[in-house]
Backbone bond lengths (Angstrom), bond angles and torsions (degrees), N, CA, C in turn:
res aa  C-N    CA-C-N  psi(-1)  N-CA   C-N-CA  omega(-1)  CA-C   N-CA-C  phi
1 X - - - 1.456 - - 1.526 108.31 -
2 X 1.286 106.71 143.88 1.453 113.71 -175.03 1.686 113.41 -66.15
3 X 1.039 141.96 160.72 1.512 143.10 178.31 1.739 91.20 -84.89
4 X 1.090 145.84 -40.75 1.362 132.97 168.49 1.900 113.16 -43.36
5 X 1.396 76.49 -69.53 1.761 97.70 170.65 1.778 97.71 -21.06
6 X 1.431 103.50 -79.94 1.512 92.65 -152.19 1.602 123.87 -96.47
7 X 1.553 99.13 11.72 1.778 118.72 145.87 1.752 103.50 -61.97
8 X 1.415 107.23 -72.24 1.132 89.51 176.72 1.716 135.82 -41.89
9 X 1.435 102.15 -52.96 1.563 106.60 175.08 1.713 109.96 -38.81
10 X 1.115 98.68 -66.06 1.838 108.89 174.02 1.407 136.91 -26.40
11 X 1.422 94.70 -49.75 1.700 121.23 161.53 1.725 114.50 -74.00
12 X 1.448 112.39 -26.08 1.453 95.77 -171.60 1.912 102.43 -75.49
13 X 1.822 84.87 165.81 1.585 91.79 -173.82 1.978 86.71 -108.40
14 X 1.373 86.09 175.07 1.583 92.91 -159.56 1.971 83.30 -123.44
15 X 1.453 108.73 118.93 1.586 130.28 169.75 1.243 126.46 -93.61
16 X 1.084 140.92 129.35 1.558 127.71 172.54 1.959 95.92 -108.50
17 X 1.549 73.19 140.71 1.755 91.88 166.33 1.314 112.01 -130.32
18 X 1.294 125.36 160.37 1.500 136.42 146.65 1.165 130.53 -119.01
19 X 1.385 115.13 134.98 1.602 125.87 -169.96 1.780 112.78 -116.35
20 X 0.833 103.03 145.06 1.567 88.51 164.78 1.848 107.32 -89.79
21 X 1.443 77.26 164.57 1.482 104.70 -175.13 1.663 111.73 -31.42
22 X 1.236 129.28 -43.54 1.518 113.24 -150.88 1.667 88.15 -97.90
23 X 1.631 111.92 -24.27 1.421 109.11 168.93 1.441 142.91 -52.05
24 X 1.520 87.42 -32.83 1.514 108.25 177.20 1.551 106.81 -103.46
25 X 1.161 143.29 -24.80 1.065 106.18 162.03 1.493 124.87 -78.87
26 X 1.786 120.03 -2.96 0.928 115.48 -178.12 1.849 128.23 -80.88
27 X 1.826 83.56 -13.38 1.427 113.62 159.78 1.469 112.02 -38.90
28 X 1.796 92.62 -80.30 1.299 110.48 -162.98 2.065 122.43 -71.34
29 X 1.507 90.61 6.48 0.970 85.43 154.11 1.228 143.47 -130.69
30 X 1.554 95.92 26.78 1.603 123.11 179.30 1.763 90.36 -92.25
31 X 1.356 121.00 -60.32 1.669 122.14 164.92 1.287 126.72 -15.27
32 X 1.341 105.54 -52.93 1.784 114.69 154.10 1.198 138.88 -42.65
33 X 1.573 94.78 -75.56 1.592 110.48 -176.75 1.584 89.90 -81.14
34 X 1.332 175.40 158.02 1.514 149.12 -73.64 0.882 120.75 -16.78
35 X 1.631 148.94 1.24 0.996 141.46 -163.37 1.748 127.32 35.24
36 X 1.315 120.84 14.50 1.435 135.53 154.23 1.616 108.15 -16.94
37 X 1.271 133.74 118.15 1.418 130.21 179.57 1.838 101.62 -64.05
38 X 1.522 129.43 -24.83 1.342 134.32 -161.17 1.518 96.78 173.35
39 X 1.935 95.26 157.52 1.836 121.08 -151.92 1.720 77.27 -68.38
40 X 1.204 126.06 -41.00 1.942 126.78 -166.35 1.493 86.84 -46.85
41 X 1.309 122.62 -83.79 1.569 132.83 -145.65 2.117 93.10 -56.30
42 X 1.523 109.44 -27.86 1.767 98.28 -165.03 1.493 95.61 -78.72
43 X 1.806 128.60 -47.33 1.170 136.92 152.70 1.390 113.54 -16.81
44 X 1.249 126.74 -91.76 1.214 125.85 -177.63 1.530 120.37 -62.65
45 X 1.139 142.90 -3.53 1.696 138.41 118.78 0.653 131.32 -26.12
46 X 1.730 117.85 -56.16 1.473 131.46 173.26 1.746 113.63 -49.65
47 X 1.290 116.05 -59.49 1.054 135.72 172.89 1.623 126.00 -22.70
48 X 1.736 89.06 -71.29 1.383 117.22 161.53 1.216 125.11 -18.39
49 X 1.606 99.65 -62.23 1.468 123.79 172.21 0.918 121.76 -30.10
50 X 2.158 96.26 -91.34 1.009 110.76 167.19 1.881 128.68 -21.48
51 X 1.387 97.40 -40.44 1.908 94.52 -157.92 1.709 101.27 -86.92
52 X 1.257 98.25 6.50 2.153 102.04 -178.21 0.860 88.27 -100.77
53 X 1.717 137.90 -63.78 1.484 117.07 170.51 1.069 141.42 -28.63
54 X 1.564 105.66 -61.15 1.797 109.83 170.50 1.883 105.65 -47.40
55 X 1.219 112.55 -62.54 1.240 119.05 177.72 1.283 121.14 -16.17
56 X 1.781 119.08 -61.12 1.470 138.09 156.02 0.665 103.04 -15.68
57 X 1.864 133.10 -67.28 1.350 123.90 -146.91 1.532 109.39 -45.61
58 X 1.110 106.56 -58.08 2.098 128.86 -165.77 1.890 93.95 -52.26
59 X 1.058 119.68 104.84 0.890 136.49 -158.36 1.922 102.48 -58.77
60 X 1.414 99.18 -52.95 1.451 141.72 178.55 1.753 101.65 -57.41
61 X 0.926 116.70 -45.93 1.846 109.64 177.77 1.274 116.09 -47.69
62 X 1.252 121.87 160.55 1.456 134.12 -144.26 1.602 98.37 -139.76
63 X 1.533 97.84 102.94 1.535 88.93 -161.94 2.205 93.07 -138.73
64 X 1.385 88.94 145.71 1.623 97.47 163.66 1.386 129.09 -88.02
65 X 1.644 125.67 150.62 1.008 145.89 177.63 1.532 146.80 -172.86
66 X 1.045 114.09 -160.05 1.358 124.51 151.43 1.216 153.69 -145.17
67 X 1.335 137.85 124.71 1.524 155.69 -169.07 1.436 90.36 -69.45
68 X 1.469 127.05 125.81 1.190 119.08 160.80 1.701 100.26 -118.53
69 X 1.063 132.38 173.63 1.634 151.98 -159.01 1.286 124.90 -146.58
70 X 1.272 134.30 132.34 1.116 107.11 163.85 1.690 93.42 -137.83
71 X 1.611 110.93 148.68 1.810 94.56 -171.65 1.352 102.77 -164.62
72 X 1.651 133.17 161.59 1.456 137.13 177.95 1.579 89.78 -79.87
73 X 1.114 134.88 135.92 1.072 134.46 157.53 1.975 110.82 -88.58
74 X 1.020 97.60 5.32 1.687 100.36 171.90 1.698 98.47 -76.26
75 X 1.253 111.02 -52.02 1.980 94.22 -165.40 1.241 95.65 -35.92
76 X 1.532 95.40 148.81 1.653 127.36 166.35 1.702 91.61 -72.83
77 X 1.873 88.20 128.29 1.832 86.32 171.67 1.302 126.87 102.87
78 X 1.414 109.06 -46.60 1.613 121.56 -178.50 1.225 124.08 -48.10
79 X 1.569 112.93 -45.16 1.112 102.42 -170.38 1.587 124.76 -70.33
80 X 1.547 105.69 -40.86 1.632 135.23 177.05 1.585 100.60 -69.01
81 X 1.224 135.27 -13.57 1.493 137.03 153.98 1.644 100.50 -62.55
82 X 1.016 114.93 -92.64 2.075 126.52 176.61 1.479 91.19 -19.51
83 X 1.482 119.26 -80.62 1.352 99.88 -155.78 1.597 120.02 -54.07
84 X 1.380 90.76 -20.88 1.825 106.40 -169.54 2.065 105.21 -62.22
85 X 1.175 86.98 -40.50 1.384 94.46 162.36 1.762 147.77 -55.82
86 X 1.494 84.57 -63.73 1.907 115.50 158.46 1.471 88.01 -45.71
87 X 1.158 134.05 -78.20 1.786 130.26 -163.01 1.470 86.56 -55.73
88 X 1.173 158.27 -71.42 1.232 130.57 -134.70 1.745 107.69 -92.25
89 X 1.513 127.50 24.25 1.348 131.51 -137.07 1.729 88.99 -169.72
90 X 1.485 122.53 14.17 1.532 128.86 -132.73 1.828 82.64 -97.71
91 X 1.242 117.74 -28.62 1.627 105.33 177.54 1.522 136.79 -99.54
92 X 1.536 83.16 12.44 1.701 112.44 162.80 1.662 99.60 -103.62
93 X 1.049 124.29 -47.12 1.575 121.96 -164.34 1.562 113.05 -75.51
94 X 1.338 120.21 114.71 1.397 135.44 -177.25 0.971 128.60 -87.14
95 X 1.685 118.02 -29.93 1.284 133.49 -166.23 1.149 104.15 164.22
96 X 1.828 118.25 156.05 1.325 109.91 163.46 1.424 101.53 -140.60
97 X 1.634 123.31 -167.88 1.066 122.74 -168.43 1.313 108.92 -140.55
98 X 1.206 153.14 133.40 1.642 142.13 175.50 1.507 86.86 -112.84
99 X 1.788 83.68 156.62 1.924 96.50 175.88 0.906 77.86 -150.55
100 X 1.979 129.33 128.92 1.294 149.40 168.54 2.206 92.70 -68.55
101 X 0.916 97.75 123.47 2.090 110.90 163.66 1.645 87.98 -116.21
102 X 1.723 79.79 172.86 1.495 110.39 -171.15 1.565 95.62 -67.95
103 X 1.525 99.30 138.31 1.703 121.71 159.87 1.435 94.63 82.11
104 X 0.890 140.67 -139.60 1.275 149.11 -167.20 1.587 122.41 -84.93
105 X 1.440 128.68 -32.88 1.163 144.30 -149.93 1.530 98.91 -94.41
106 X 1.410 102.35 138.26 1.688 124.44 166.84 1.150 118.64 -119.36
107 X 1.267 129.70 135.11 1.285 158.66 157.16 1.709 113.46 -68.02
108 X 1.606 114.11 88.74 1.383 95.13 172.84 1.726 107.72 -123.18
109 X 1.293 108.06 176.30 0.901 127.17 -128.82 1.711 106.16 -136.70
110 X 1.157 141.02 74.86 1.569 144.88 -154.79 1.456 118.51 -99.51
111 X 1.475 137.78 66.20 1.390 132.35 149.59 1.532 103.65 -2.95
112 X 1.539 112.99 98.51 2.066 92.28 146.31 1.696 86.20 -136.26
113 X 1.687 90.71 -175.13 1.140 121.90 141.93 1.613 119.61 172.58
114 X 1.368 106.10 175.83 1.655 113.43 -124.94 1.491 116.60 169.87
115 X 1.274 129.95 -175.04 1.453 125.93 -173.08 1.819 83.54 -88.60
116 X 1.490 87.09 164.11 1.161 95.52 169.23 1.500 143.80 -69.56
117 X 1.193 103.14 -40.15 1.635 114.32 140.33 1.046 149.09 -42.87
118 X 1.589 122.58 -30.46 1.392 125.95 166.77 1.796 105.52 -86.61
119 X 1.512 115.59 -8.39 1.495 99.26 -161.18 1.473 82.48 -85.94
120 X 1.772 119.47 -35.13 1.763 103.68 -155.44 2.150 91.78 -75.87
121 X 1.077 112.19 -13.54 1.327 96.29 -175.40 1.196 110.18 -91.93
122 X 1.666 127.38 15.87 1.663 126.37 155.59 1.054 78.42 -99.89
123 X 1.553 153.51 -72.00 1.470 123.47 -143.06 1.300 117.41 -60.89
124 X 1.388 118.15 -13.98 2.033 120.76 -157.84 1.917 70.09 -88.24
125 X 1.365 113.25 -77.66 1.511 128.37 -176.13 1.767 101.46 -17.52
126 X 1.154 121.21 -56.89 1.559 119.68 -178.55 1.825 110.69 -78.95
127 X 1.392 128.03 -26.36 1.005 104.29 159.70 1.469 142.53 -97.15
128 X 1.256 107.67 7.36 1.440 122.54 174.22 1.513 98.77 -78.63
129 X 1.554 139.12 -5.53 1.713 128.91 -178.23 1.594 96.57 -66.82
130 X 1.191 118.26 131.41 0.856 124.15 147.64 1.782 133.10 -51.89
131 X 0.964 109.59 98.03 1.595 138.60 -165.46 1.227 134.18 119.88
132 X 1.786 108.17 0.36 1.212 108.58 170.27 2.057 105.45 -92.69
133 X 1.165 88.95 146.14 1.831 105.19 -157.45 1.549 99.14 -85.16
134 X 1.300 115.38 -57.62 1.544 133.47 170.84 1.136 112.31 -148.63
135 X 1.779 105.28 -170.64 1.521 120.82 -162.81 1.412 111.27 166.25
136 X 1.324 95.82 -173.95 1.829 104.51 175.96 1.295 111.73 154.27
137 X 1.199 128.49 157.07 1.104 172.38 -112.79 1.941 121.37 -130.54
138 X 1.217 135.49 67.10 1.276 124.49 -169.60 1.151 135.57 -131.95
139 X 1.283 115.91 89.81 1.752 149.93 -148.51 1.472 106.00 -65.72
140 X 1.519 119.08 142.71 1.597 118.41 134.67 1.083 119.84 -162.25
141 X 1.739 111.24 161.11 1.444 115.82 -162.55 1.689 117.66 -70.53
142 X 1.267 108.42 -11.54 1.581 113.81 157.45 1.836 108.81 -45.08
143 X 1.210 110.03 126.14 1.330 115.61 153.74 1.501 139.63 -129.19
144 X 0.798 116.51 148.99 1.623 132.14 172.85 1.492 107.36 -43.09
145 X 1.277 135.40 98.86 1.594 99.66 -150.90 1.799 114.23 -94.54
146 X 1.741 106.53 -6.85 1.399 113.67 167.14 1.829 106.69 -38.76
147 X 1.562 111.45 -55.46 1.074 131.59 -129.43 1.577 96.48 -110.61
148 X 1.312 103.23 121.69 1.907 119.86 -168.55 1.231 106.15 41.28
149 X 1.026 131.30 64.17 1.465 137.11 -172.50 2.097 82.40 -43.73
150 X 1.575 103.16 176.43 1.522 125.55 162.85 1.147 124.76 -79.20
């Protein structure tokens, strides 16, 4: 076991819950099929979640992620639009990633983070180009810690 591992273990507090029946087994059989080592570790996932979401709300929080893309790189324009963007979005944007797909279309892939507000207004900003197909947006309270510190 890792020495993180069992700092952490040490520090955790121990909760009791109760579920009814169809809850808990529906638990335990989400534990499975995720492969979750135990209902604690699927519980506290859940949680996780939950508390990055709420987090979202605060417009102003300073959170990590990724912009993902998906787009024809044939439109005339498209591409020099995105980057035109990334530069104006340039102290949220960390890195990105291209993945050549079949026929024309790339899959990329954008390291930021930033308040929460400026990241969804590069992602809305990158999917409104005309030729990008889809996309989205996928946050967490982990950060980079050089970068917008808290």
């Amino acid at each position: 076991m890792k020495t993180d591992q069992k700092h952490s273990r040490a520090l955790a507090q121990r909760i009791s819950v109760s579920l009814p029946p169809k809850l808990a087994t529906a638990l335990d059989e989400m534990v499975v099929s995720r492969g979750f080592q135990n209902r604690s570790q699927a519980v506290a996932e859940m949680i996780e979640t939950t508390l990055i979401d709420q987090q979202q709300e605060d417009c102003s929080t300073i959170m990590a992620g990724t912009v993902t893309l998906f787009y024809d790189s044939a439109k005339p324009g498209l591409l020099q639009k995105l980057a035109s963007i990334e530069r104006e979005h340039v102290e949220e944007c960390i890195s990105s990633q291209h993945v050549l797909l079949e026929g024309q279309y790339i899959m990329e892939v954008l390291l930021v983070q930033g308040p929460v507000q400026r990241l969804r207004d590069l992602t809305n900003c990158m999917l409104a180009v005309k030729g990008v197909s889809s996309g989205g947006l996928t946050l967490t309270n982990k950060l980079i810690p050089q970068l917008h510190g808290r």
